[in-house]
N, C-alpha and C positions, 0 to 999 in steps of 0.2 A: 202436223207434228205437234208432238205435246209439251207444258211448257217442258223448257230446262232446268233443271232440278238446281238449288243454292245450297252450298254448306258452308259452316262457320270452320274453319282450319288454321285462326289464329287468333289471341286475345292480349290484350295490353290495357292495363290500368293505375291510375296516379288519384290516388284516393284520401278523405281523411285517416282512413285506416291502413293505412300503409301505400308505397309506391308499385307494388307489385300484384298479380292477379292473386297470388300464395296467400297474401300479408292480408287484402283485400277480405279473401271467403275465408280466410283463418277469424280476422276477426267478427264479420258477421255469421258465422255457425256458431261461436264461441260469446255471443251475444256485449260485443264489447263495442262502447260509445267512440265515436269519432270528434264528439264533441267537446268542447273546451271553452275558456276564456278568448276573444278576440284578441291577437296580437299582433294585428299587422298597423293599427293604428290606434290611436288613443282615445277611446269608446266613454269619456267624463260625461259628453254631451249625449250622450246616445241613449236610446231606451232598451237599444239591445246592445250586450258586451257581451255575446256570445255568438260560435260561428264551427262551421267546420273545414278546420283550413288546414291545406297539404304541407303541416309543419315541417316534416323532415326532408321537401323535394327540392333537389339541388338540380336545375338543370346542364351543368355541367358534366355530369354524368352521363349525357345523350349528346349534349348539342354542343361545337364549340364556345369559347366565355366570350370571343368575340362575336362569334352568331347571335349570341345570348340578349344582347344589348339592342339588337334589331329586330324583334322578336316581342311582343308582348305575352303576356306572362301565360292568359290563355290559348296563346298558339305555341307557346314552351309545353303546353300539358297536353297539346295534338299530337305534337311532333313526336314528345318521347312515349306515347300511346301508342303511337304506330309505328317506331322502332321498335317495340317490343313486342307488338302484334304482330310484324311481319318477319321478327327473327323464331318466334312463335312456331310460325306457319311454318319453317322451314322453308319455305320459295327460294328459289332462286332467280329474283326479278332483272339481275343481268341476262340471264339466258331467257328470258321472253320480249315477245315484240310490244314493248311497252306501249302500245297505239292498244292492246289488247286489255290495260290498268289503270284504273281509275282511283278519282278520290272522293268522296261526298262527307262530308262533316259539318255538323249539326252544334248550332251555338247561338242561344239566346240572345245574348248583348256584346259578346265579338269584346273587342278589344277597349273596354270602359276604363281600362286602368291609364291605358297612353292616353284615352283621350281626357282625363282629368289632371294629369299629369301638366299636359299643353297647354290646356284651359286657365291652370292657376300660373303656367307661366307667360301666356298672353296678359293678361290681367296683371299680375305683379314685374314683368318686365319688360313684355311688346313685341310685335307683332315678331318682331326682327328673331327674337330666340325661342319660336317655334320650331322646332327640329326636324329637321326634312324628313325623318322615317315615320313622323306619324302619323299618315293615312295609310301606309303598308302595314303598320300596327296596329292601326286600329279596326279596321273594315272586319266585317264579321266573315271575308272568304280567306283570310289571313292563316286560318286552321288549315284547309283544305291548300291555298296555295303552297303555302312552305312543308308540307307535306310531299307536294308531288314532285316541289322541285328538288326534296332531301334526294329523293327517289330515281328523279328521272321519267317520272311516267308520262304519259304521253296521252290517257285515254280520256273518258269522260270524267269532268273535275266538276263540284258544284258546292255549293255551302245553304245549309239551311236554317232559316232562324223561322222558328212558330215556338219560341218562348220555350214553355219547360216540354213542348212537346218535341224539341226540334233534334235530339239525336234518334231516336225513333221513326220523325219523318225521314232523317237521312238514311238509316237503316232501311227503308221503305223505299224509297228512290233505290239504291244501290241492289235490293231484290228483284227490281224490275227493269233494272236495266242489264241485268247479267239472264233474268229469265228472256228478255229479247232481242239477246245476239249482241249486244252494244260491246261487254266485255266481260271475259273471262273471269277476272279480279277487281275487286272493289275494296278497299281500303275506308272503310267507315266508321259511324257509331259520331259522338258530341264530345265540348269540350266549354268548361267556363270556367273564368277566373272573374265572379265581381264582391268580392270580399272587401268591397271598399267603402271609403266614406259616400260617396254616393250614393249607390246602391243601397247601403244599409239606412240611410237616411231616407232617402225615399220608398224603402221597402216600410217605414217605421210611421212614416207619414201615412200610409195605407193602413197601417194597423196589423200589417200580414206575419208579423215573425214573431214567435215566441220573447217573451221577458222573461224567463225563468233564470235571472242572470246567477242567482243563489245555488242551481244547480242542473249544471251545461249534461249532465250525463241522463241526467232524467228528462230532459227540456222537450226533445224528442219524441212523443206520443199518440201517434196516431191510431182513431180509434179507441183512443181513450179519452173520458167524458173531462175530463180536467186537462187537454189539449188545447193551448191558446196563441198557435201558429206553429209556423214551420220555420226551420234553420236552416239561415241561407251557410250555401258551403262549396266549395270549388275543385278542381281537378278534371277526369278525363276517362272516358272508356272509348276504346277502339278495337275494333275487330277485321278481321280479314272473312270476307266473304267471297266463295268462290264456284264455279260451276262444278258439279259433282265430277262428270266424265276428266276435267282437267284435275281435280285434285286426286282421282284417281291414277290416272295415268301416271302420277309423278308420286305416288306410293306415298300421299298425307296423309297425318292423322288427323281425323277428319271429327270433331267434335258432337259437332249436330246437325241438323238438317233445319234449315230457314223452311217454314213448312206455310205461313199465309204471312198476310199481313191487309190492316182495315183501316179507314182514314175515314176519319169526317170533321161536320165541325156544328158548333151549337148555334152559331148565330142569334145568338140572344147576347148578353151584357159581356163587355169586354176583360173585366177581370171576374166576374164571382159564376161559380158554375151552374148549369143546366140545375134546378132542383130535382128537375123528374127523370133526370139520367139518362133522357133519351137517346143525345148527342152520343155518348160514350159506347152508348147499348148497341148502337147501332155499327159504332166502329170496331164493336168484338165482335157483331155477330158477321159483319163479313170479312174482319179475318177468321172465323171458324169457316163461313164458307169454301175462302180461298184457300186455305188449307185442308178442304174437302173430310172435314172433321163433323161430327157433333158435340152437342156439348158434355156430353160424359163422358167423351175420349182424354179430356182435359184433366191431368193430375194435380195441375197446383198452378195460380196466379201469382205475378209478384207484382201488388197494387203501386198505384200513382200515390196513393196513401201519405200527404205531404204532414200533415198533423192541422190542419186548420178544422173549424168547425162547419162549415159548408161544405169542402170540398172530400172530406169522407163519407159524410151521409149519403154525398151525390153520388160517388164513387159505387158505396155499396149498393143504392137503389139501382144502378147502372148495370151492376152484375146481380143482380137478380133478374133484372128485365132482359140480360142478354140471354143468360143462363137457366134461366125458367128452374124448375123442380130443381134441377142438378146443383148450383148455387150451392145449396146448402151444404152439401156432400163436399164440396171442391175445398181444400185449404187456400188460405188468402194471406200474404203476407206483405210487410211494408220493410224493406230493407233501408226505407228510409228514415226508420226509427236509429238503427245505425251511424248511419251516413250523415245526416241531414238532407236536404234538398239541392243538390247540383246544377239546378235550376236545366240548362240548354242539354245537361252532359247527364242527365240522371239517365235518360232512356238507354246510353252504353254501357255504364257501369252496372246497370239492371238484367240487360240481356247477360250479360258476364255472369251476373249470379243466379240466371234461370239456368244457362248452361252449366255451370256445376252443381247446378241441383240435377240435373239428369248423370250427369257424371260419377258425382258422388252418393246419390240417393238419401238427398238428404238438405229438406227444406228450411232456408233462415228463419229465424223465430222475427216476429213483430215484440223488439225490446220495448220496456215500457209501459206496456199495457196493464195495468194495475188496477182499475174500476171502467170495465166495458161500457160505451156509452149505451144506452138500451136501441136506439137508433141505426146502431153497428153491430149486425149480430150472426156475422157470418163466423166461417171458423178459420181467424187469423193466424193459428200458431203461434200461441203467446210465450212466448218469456224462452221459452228454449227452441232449440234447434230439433227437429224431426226428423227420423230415419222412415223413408216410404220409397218402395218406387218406384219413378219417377220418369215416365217417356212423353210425353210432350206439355209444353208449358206455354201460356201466355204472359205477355209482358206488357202494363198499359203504361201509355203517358201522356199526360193533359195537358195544357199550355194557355194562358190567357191569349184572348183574342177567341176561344173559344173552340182551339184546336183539338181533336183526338188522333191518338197514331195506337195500334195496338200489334202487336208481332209473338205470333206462334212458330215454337220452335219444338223439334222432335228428335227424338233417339235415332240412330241407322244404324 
């Protein structure tokens, strides 16, 4: 038996560019920054006061105000990701045998907010007014659990954290467990919320995020030679992936078809990447395999492209080495010139915008890009948005620790 074919038949996303998939691809076709001044904490000490953060997202809107409170803030941006993923899909997940629906959700540092929260109030008032919901809030399966219990599902549940790769790997998991019988539907893709004083302090302690505090809209540039990190930034993408024969039968509009997907990892230095792009190279080229592709069947990539100085060069060397001759012919874009860097939750909110590039034929621009590094010289699709069309797409995503996930998706 051959495998069973996956499609994507639903999508949900909570972004700096709006709370909705619409709001989301409206603004990155339309080449508009998500980026801003930090406002969630008072950024005097900090090297970076800037971020991209889901200014307008009320989760009351999704979730009860009492849920709300039980809940940390990155499992608020799962939850109503896949409310609107699975009202999306159209399902109707009471009339199925939920033993047949799963959850896999993909999130770098899980719940960093509660647990700083607790931290500073151990410390300033003891042990005694640590609040009993913070290991349910804080645990990085916190996404995927309160998901399934929105739901009621019943099938295979998991959570994955490989850092910035880890909505990607969950995408990855949930293509192979519905390709071998496990379940019908999978409820996937990442989610982060670390827009915090932690994070951003230790992100600054590294050296890794942009200081362009003078001007958040342009801060964003990847690919481009006067790039001096990446902006951290929070929210959520989720999708419903589903076996073709079932989303057929129940007359879906059926988006795209999950066509491969390829995993590796560098095993060389914990955070800074592969120089010689091997690690990544290898992670496209079997998901070109597994999606029974070459590499000139490929319309358009949507890079890991975070804006750091290392990890684009590695990036492009990666796809050259995957993509041989073809490379250069393929458009390459970084929607995370847009966005910022999502860190656990980019890989979801990426496949989102590789599928409306097939949808809409019509590739996000790499904002930003204003002096090409000579290093980076593939063809980004700079500054504007492009009309091409567009039937099957890869989507990478890298993750310290030295992670690759990379997932190709196609027209039907």
């Amino acid at each position: 038996m051959g495998k069973r074919r996956v499609v994507i038949t639903g999508m949900g996303a909570i972004t700096p560019l709006g709370s909705t998939v619409d709001e989301y691809w409206e603004g990155l076709v339309s080449g508009r920054s998500g980026v801003g001044p930090l406002t969630q904490f008072d950024t005097t000490q900090y090297d970076t006061k800037i971020a991209g953060e889901c200014r307008n997202f009320d989760p009351t809107r999704w979730i009860e105000a009492k849920a709300c409170k039980r809940i940390d803030r990155f499992a608020q941006f799962a939850l109503a990701g896949a409310i609107d993923a699975v009202r999306d899909s159209g399902i109707d997940l009471g009339a199925m045998d939920l033993f047949r629906v799963g959850v896999i959700i993909g999130s770098g540092i899980g719940g960093i907010f509660e647990l700083q929260t607790q931290y500073l109030r151990l410390i300033q008032k003891g042990p005694s007014k640590i609040s009993a919901f913070t290991i349910p809030k804080l645990m990085v399966n916190a996404g995927s659990g309160n998901i399934a219990i929105h739901f009621g599902t019943r099938g295979p549940s998991s959570a994955v954290a490989t850092a910035c790769a880890s909505a990607s790997n969950a995408m990855a998991d949930a293509l192979a467990c519905i390709r071998r019988g496990d379940a019908d539907v999978l409820i996937t893709g990442g989610s982060e919320a670390a827009v915090i004083e932690i994070s951003v302090g230790a992100f600054n302690a590294m050296h890794a995020l942009s200081t362009r505090n003078d001007d958040p809209l342009h801060a964003s540039r990847p690919f481009d030679r006067d790039r001096d990190g990446f902006i951290i930034s929070e929210g959520a993408g989720v999708l419903i992936f589903e076996e073709y024969e079932h989303a057929r039968k129940r007359s879906a509009r059926i988006y795209a078809e999950v066509l491969g997907a390829g995993l590796s990892t560098d095993g060389g230095h914990i955070t800074q990447p592969d120089e010689t792009g091997t690690g990544p190279a290898f992670a496209m080229k079997r998901c070109i395999q597994d999606a029974g592709l070459n590499p000139e069947q490929i319309d358009y990539i949507n890079a890991h492209g975070t804006s750091t100085v290392l990890g684009d060069i590695a990036e492009t060397q990666a796809i050259k080495l995957a993509l041989g001759s073809a490379a250069a012919k393929i458009p390459v874009s970084s929607t995370k010139s847009a966005t910022g860097h999502l860190l656990g939750a980019s890989g979801g909110i990426e496949l989102i915008a590789c599928v409306k590039a097939i949808q809409n034929g019509v590739l996000p621009p790499t904002i930003n890009l204003e002096n090409p590094d000579p290093a980076c010289d593939l063809d980004y699709v700079p500054n504007q948005a492009r009309e091409v069309k567009v039937r099957r797409v890869m989507s990478n995503s890298f993750g310290f620790g030295g992670h690759n996930a990379c997932l190709i998706i196609g027209q039907i």
